[in-house]
N, C-alpha and C positions, 0 to 999 in steps of 0.2 A: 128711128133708124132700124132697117131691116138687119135681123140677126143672120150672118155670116154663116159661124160656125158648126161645123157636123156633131159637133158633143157641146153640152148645158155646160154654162163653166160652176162649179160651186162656191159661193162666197164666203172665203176666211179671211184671219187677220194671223197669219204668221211671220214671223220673223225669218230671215232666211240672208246669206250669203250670195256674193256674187263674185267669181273671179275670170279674168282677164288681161292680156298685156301684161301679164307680172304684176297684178296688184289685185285685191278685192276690198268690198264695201258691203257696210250691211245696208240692209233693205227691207220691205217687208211686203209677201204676196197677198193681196186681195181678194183675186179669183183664182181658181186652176180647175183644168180636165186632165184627162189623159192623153190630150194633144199639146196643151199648153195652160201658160197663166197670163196674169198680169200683176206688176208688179210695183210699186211704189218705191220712188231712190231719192237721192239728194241731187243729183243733175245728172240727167239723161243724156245733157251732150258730153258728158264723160266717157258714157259706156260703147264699150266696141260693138261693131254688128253681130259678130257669136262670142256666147259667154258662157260658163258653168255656173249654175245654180244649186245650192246647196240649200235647203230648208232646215231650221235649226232641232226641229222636234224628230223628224226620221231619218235625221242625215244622209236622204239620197239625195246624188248629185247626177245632173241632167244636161245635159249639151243644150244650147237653146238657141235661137236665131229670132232678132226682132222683126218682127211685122208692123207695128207701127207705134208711136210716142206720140205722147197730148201734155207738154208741161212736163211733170217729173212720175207719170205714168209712164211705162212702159209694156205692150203686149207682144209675148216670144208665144214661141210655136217649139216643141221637144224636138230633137232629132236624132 
């Protein structure tokens, strides 16, 4: 598949936060840039279209908007 994206994404395995709708879930991101990630959840058809992401190691928190879901993958875009 031809890669999309204007920035390389880097691959981690962090643990990280998700809130939305009044409630949040943990999760954990796989990849991210400085445009966005992709994230790993317990069910994708839970999450709303924009959500706050918190990563547990630097504690910033990022507005995000999904671009697309494969199973309980998720890939947002920062806003």
């Amino acid at each position: 598949m031809k890669e999309r994206r204007n920035l390389v994404r880097e691959d981690v395995d962090e643990p990280a936060y998700i809130w939305g709708d009044g409630s949040s879930i943990r999760c954990r991101v796989v990849n991210v840039s400085a445009e966005g990630a992709a994230i790993d959840v317990p069910n994708a058809a839970h999450l709303s279209p924009r959500f706050q992401l918190m990563t547990e190691n630097d504690r910033i928190i990022r507005n995000c908007r999904i671009v697309w879901t494969m199973q309980n993958r998720v890939g947002d875009i920062f806003e």
